[in-house]
Gaussian input, Z-matrix of N, CA and C with variables (Angstrom, degrees):
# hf/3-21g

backbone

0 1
 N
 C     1     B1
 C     2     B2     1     A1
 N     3     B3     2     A2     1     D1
 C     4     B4     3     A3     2     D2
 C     5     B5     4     A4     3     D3
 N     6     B6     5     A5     4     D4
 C     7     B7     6     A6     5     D5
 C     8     B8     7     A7     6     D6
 N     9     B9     8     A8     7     D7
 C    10    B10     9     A9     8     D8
 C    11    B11    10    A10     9     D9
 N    12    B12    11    A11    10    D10
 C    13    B13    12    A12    11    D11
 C    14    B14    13    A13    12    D12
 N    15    B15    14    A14    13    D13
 C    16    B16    15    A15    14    D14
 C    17    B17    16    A16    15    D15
 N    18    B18    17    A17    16    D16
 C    19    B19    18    A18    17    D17
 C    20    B20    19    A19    18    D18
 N    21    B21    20    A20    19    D19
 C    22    B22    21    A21    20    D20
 C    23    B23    22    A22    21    D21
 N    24    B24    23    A23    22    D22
 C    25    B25    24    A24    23    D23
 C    26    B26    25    A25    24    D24
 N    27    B27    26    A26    25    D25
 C    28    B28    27    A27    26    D26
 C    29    B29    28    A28    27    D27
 N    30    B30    29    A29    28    D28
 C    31    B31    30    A30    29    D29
 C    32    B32    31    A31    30    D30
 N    33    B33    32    A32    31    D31
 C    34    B34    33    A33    32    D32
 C    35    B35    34    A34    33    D33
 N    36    B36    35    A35    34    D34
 C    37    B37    36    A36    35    D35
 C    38    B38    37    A37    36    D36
 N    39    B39    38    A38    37    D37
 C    40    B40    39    A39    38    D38
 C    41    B41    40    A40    39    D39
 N    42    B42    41    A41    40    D40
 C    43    B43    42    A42    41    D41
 C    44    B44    43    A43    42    D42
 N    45    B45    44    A44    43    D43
 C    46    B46    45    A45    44    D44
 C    47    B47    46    A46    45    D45
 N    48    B48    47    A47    46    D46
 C    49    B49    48    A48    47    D47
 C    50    B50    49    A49    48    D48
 N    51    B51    50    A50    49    D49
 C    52    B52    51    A51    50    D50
 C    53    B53    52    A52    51    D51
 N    54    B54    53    A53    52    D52
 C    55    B55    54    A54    53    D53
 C    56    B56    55    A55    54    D54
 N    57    B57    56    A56    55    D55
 C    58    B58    57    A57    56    D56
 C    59    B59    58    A58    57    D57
 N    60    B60    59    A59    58    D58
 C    61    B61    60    A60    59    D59
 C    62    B62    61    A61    60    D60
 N    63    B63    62    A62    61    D61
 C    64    B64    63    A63    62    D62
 C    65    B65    64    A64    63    D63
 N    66    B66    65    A65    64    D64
 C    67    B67    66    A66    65    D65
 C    68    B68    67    A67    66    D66
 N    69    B69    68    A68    67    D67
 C    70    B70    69    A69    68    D68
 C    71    B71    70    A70    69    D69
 N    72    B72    71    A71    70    D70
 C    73    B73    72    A72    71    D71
 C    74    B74    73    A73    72    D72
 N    75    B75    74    A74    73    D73
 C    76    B76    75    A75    74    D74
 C    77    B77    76    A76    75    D75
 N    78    B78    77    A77    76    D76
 C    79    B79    78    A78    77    D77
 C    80    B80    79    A79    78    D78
 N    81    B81    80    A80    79    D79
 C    82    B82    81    A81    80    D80
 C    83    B83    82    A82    81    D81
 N    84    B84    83    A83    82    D82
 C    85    B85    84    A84    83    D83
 C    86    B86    85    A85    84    D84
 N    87    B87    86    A86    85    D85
 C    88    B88    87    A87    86    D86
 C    89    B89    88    A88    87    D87
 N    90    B90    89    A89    88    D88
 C    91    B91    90    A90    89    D89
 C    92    B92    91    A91    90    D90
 N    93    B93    92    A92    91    D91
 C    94    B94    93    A93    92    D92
 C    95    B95    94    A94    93    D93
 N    96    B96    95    A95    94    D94
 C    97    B97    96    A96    95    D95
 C    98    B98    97    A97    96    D96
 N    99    B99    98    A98    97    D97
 C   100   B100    99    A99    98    D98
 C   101   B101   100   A100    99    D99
 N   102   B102   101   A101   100   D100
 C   103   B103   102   A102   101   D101
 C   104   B104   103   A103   102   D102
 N   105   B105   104   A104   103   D103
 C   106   B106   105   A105   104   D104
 C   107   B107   106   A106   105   D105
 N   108   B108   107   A107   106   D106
 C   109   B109   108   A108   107   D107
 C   110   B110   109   A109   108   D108
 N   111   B111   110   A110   109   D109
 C   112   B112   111   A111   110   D110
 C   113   B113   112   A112   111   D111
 N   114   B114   113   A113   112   D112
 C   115   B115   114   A114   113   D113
 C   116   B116   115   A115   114   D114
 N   117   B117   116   A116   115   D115
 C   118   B118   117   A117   116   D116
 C   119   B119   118   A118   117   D117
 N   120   B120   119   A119   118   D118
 C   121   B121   120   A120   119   D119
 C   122   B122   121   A121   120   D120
 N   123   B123   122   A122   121   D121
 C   124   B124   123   A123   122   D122
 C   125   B125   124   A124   123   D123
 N   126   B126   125   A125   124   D124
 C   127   B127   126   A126   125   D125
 C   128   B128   127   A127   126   D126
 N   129   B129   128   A128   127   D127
 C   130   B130   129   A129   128   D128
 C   131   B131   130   A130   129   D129
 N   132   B132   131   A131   130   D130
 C   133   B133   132   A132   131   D131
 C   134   B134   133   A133   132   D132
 N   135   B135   134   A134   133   D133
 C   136   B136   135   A135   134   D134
 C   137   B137   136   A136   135   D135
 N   138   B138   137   A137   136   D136
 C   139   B139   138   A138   137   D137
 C   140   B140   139   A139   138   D138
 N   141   B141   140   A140   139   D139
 C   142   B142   141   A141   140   D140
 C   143   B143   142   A142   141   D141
 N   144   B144   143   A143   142   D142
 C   145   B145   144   A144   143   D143
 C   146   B146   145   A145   144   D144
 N   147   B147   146   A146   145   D145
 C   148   B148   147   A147   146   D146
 C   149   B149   148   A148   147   D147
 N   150   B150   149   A149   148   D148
 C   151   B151   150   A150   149   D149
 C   152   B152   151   A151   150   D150
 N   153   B153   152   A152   151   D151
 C   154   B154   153   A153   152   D152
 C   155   B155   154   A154   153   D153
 N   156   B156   155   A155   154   D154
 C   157   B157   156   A156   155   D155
 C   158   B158   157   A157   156   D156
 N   159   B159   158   A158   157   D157
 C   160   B160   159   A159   158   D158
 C   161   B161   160   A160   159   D159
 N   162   B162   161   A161   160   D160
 C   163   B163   162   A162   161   D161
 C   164   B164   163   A163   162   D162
 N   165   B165   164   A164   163   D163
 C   166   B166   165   A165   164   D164
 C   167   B167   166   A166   165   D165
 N   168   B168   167   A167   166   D166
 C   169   B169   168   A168   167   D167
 C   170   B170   169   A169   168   D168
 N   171   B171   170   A170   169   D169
 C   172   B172   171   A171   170   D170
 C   173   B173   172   A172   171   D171
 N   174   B174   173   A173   172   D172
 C   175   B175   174   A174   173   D173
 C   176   B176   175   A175   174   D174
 N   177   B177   176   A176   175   D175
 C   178   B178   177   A177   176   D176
 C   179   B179   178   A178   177   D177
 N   180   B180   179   A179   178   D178
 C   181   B181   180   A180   179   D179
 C   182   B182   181   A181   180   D180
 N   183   B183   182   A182   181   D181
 C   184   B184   183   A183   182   D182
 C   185   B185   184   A184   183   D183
 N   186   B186   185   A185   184   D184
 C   187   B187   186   A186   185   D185
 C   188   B188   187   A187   186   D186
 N   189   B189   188   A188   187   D187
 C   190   B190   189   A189   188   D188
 C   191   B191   190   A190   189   D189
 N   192   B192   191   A191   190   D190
 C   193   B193   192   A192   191   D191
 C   194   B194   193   A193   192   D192
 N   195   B195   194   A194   193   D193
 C   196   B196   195   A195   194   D194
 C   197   B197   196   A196   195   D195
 N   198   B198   197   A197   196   D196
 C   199   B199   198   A198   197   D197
 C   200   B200   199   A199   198   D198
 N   201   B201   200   A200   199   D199
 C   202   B202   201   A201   200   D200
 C   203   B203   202   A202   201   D201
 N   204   B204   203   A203   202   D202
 C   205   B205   204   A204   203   D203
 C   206   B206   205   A205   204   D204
 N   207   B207   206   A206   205   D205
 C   208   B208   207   A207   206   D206
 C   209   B209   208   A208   207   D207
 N   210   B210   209   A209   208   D208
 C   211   B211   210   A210   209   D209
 C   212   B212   211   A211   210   D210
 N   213   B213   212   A212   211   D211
 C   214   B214   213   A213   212   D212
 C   215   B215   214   A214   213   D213
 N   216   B216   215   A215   214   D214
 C   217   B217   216   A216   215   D215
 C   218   B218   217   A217   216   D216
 N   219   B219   218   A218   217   D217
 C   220   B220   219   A219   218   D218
 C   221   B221   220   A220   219   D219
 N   222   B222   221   A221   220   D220
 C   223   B223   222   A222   221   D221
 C   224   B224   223   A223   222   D222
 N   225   B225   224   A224   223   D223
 C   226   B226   225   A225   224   D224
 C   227   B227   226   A226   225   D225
 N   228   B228   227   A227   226   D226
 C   229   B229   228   A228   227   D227
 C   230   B230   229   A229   228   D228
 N   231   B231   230   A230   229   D229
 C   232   B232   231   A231   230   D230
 C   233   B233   232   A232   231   D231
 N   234   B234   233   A233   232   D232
 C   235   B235   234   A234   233   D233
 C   236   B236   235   A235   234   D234
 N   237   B237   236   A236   235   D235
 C   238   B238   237   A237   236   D236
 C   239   B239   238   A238   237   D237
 N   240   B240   239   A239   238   D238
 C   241   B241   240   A240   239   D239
 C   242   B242   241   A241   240   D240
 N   243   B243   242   A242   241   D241
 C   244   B244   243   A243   242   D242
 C   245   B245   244   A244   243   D243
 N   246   B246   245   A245   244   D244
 C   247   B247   246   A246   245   D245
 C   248   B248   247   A247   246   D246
 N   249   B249   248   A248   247   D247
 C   250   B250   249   A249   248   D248
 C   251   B251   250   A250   249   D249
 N   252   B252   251   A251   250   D250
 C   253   B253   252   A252   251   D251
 C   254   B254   253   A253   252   D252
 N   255   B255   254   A254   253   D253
 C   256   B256   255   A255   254   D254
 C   257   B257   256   A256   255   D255
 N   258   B258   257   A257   256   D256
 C   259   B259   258   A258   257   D257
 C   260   B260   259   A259   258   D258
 N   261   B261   260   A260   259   D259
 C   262   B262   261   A261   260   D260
 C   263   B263   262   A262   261   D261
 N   264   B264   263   A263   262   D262
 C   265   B265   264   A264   263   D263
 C   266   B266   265   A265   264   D264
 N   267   B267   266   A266   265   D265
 C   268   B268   267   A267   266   D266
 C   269   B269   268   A268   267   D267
 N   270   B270   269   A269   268   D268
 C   271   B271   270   A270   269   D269
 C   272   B272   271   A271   270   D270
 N   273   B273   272   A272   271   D271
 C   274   B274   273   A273   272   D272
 C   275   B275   274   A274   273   D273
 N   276   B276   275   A275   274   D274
 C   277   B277   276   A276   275   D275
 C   278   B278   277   A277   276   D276
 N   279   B279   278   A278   277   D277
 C   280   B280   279   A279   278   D278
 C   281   B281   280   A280   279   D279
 N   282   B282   281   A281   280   D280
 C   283   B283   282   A282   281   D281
 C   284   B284   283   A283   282   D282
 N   285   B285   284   A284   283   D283
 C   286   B286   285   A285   284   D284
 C   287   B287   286   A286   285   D285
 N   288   B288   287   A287   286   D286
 C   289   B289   288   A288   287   D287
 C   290   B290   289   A289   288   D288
 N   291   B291   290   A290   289   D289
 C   292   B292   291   A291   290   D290
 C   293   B293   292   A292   291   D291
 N   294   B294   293   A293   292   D292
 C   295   B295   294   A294   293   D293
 C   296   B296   295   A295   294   D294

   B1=1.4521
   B2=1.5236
   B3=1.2955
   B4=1.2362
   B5=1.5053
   B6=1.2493
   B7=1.7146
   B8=1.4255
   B9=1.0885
   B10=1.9884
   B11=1.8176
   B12=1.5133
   B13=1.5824
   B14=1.3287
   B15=1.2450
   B16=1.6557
   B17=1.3137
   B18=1.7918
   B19=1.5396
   B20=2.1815
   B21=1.3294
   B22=1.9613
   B23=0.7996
   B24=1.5958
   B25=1.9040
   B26=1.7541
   B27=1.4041
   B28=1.6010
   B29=1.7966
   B30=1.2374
   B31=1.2390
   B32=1.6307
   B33=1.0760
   B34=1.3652
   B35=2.1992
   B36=1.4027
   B37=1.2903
   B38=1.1807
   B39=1.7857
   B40=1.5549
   B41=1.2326
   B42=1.2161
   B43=1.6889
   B44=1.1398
   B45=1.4742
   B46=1.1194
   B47=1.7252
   B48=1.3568
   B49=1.1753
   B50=1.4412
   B51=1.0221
   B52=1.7081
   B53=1.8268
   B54=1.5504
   B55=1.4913
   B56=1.5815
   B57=1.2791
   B58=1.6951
   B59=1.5805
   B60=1.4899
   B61=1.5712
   B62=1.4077
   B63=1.5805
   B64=1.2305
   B65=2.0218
   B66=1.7275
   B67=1.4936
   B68=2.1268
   B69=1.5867
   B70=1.1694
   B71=1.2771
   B72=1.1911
   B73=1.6460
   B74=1.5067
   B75=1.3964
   B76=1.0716
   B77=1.9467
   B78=1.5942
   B79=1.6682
   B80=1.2187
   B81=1.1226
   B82=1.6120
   B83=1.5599
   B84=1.3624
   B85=1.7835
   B86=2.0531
   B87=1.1984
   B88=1.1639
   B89=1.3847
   B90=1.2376
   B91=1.7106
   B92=1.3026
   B93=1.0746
   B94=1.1559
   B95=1.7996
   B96=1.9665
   B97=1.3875
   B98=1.5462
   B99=1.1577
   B100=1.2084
   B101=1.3194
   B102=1.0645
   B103=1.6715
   B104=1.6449
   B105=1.6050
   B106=1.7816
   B107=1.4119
   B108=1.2915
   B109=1.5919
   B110=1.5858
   B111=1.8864
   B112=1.3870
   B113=1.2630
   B114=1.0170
   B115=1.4330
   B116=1.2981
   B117=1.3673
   B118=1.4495
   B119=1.1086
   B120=1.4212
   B121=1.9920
   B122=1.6521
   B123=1.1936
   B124=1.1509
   B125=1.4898
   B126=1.4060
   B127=1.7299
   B128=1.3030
   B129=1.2883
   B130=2.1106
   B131=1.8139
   B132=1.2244
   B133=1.3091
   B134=1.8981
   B135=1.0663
   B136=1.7175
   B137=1.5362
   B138=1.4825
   B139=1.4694
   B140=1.5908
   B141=1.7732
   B142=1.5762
   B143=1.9372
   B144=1.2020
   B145=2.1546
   B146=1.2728
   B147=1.1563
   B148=1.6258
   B149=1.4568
   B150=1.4100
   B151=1.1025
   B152=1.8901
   B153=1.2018
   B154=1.7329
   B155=1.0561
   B156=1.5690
   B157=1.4503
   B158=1.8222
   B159=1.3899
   B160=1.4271
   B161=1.7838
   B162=1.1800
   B163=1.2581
   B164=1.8999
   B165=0.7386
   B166=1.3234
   B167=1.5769
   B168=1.0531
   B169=1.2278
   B170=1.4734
   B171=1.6517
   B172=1.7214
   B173=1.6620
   B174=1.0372
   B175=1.5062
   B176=0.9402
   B177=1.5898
   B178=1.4478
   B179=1.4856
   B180=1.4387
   B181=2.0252
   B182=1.2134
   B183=1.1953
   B184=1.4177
   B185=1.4929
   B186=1.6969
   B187=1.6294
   B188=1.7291
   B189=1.1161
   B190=1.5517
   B191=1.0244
   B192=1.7422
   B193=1.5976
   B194=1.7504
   B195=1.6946
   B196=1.9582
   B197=2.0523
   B198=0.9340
   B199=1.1747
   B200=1.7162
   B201=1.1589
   B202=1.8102
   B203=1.5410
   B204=1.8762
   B205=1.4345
   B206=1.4614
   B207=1.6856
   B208=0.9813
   B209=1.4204
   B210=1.1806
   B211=1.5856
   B212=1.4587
   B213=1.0598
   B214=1.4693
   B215=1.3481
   B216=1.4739
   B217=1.5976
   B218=1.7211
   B219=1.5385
   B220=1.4636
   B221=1.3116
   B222=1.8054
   B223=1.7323
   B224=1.5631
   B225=1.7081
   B226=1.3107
   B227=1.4718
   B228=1.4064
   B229=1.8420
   B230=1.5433
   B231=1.0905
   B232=1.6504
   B233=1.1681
   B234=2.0707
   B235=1.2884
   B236=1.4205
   B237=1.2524
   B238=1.1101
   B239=1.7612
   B240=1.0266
   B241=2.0144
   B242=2.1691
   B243=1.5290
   B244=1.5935
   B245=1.6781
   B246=1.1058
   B247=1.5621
   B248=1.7285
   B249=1.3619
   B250=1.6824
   B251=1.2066
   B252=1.4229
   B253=1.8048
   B254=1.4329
   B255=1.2666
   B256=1.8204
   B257=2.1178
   B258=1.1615
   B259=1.6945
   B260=1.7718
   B261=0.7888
   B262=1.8148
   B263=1.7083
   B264=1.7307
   B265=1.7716
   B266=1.7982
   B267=1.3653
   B268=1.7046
   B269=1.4391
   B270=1.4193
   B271=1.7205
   B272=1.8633
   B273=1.0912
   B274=1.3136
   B275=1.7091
   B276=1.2891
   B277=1.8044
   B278=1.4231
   B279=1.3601
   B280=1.4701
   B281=1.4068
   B282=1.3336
   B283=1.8658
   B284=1.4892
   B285=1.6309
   B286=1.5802
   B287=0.8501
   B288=1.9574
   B289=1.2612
   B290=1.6382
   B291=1.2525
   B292=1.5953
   B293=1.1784
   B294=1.7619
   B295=1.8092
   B296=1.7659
   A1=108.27
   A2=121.60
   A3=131.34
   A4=104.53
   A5=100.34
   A6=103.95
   A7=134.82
   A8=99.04
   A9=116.00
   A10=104.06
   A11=78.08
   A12=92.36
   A13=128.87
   A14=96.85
   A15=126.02
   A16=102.03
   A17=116.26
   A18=113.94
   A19=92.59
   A20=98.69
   A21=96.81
   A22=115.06
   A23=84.88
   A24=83.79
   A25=105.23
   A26=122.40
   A27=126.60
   A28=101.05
   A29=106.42
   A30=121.82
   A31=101.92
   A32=125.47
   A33=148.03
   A34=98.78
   A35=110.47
   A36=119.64
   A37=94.94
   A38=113.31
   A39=116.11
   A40=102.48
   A41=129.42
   A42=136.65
   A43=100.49
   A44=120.03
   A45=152.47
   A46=104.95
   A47=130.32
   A48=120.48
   A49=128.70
   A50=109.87
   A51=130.13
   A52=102.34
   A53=94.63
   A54=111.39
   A55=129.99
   A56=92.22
   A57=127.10
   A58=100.46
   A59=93.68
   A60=95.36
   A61=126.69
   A62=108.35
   A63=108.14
   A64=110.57
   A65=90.36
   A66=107.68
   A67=88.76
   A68=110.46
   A69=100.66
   A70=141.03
   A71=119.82
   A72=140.78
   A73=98.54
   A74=136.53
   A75=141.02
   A76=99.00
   A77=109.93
   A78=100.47
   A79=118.83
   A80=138.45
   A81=157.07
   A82=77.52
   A83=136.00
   A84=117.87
   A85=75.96
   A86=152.95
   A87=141.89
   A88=123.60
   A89=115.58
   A90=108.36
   A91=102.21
   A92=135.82
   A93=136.67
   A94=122.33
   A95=88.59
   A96=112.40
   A97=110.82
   A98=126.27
   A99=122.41
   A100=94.08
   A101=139.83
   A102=136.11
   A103=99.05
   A104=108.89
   A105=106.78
   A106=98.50
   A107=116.17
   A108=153.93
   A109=80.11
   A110=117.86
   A111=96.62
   A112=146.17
   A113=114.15
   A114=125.93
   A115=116.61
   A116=114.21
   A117=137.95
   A118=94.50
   A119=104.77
   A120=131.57
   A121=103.05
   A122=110.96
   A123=118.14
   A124=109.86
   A125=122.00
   A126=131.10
   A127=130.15
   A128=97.29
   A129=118.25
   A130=84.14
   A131=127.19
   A132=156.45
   A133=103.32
   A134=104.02
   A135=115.15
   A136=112.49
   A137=113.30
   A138=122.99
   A139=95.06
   A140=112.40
   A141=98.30
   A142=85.96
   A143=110.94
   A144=86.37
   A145=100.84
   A146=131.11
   A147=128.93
   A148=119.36
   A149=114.18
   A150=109.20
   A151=104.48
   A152=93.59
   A153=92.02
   A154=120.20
   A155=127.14
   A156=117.84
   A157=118.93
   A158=101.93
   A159=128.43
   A160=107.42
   A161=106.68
   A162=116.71
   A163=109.28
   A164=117.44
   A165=116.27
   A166=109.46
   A167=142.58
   A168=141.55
   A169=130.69
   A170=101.08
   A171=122.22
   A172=106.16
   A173=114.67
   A174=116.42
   A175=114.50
   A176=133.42
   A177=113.76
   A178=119.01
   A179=93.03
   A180=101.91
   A181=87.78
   A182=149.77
   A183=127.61
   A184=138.17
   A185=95.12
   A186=107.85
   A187=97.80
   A188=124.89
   A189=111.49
   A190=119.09
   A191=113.89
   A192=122.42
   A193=101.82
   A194=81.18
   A195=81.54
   A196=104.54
   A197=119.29
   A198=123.32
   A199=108.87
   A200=98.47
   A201=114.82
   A202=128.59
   A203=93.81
   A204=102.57
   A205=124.02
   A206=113.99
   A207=108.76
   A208=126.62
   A209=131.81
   A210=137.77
   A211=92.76
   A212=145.73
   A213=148.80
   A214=117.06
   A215=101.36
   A216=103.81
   A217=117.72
   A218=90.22
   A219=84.51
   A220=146.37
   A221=90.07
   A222=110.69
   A223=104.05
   A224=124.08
   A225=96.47
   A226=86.67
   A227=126.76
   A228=104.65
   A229=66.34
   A230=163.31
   A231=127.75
   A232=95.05
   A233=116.83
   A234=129.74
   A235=98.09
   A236=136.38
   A237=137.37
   A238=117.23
   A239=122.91
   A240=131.83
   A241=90.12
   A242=94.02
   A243=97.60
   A244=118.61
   A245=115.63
   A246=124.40
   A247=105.23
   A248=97.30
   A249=104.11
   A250=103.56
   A251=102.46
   A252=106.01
   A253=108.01
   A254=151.09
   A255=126.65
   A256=93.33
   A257=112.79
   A258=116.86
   A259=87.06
   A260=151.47
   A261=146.80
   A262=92.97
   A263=103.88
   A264=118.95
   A265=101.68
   A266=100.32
   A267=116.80
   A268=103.94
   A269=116.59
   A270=132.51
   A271=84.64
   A272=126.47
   A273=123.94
   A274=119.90
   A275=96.34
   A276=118.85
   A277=100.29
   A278=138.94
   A279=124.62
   A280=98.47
   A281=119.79
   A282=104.79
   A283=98.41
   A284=129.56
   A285=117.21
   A286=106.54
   A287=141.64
   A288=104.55
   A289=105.83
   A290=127.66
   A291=142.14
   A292=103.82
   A293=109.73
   A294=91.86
   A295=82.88
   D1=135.73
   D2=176.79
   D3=-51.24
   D4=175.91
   D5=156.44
   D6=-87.64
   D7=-10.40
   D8=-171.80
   D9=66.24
   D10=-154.80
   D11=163.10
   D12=-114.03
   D13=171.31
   D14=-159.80
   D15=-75.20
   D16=109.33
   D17=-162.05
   D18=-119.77
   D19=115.20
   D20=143.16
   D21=-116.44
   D22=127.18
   D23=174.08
   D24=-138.89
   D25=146.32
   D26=-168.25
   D27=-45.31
   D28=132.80
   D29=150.16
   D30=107.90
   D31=-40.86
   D32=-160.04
   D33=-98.18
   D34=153.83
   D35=178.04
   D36=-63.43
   D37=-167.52
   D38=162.00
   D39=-97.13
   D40=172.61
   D41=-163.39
   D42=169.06
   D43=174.53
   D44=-102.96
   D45=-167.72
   D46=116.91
   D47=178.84
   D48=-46.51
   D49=-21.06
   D50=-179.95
   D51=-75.61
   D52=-56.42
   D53=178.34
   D54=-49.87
   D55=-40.25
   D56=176.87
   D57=-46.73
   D58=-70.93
   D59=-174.93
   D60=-63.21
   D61=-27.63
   D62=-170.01
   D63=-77.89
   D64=-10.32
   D65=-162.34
   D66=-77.67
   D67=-52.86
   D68=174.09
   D69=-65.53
   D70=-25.71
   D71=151.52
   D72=-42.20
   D73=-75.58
   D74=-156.43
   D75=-52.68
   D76=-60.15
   D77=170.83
   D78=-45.59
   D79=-39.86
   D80=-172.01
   D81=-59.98
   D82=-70.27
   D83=-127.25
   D84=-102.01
   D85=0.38
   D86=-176.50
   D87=-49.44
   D88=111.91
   D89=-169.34
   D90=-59.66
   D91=-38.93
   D92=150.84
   D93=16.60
   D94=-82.34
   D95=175.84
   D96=-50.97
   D97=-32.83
   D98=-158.50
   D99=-94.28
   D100=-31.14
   D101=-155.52
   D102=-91.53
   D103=-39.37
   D104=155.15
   D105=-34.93
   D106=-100.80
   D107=-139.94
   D108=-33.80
   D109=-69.48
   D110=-179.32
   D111=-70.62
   D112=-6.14
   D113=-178.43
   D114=-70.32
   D115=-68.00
   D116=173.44
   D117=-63.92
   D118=129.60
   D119=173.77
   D120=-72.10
   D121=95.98
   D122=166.57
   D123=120.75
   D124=-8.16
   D125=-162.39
   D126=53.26
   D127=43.50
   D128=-163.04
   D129=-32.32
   D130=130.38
   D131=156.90
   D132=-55.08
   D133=-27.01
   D134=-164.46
   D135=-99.75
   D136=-27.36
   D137=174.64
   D138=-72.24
   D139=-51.67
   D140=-148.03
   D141=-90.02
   D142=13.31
   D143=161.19
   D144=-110.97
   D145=-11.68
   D146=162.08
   D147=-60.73
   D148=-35.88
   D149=-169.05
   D150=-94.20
   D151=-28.46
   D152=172.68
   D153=-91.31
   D154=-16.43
   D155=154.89
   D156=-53.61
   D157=-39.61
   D158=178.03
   D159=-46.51
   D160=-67.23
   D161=-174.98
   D162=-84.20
   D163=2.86
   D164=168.12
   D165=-104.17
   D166=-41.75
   D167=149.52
   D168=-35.09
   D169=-43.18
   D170=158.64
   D171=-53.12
   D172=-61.78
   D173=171.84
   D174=-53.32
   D175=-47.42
   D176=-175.19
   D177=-65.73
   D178=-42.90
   D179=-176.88
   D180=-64.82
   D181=-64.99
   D182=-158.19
   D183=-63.18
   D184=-20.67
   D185=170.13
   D186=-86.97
   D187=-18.63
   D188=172.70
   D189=-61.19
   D190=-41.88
   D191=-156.15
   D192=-79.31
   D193=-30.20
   D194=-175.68
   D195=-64.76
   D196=-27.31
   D197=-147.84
   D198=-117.93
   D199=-8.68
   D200=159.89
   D201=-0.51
   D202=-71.53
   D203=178.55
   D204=-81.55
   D205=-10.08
   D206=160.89
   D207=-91.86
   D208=-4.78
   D209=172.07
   D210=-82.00
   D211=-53.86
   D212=162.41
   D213=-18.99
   D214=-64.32
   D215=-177.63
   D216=-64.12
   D217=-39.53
   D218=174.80
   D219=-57.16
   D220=-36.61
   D221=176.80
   D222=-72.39
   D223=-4.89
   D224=-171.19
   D225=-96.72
   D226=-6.76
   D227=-146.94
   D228=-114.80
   D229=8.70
   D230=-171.73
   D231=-138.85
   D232=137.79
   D233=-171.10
   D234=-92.72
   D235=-14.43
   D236=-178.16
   D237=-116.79
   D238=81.29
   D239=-143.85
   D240=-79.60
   D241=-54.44
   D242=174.73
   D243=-42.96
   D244=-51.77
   D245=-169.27
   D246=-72.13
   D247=-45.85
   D248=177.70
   D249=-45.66
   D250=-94.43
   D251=-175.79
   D252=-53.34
   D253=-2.93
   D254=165.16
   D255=-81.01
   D256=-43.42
   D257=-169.85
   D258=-74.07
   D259=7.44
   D260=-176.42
   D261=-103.59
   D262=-68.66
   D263=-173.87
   D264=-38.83
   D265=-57.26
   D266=-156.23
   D267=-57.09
   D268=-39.74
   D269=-161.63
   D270=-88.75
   D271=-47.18
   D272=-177.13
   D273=-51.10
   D274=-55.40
   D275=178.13
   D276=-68.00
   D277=-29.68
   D278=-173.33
   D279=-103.46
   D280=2.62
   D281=159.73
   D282=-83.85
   D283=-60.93
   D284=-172.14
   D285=-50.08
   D286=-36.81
   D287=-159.71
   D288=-89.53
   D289=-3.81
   D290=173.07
   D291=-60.04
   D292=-28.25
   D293=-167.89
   D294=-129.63

């Protein structure tokens, strides 16, 4: 499968139509989900998006904070911030999947 296109969208990393899916599949198989579902009497639907909205947000602020001075530098040196970071993601994703 190709890669598609280059998707941002609020709440979610940037990705890749290919990525997208593989990004929602991956919540789908989260042991995570399942250890909600059993725990909680009944699999309250509302605990396990609270708690993964929760922790996905943790991830995002935390890969920001790590990565600060370099989103910084970029926004000061590049007139075009969209193209940078989608040509940064794209060159990034075709080294993991190379190796």
């Amino acid at each position: 499968m190709k890669q598609g296109p280059y998707l941002v969208l609020p709440f979610f990393p940037p990705l890749t139509l290919r990525d997208g899916i593989g990004y929602v599949t991956d919540l789908a198989l989260d042991p995570v989900t399942w250890l909600i579902f059993a725990v909680t009497p009944g699999g309250s639907r509302t605990t396990y998006t609270l708690g993964q909205f929760g922790a996905r947000v943790g991830d995002t602020v935390n890969e920001r904070s790590r990565n600060l001075d370099t989103f910084q530098g970029v926004e000061d040196t590049t007139v075009d911030l969209y193209a940078a970071v989608r040509n940064a993601y794209l060159q990034k994703r075709a080294k993991a999947v190379r190796e």
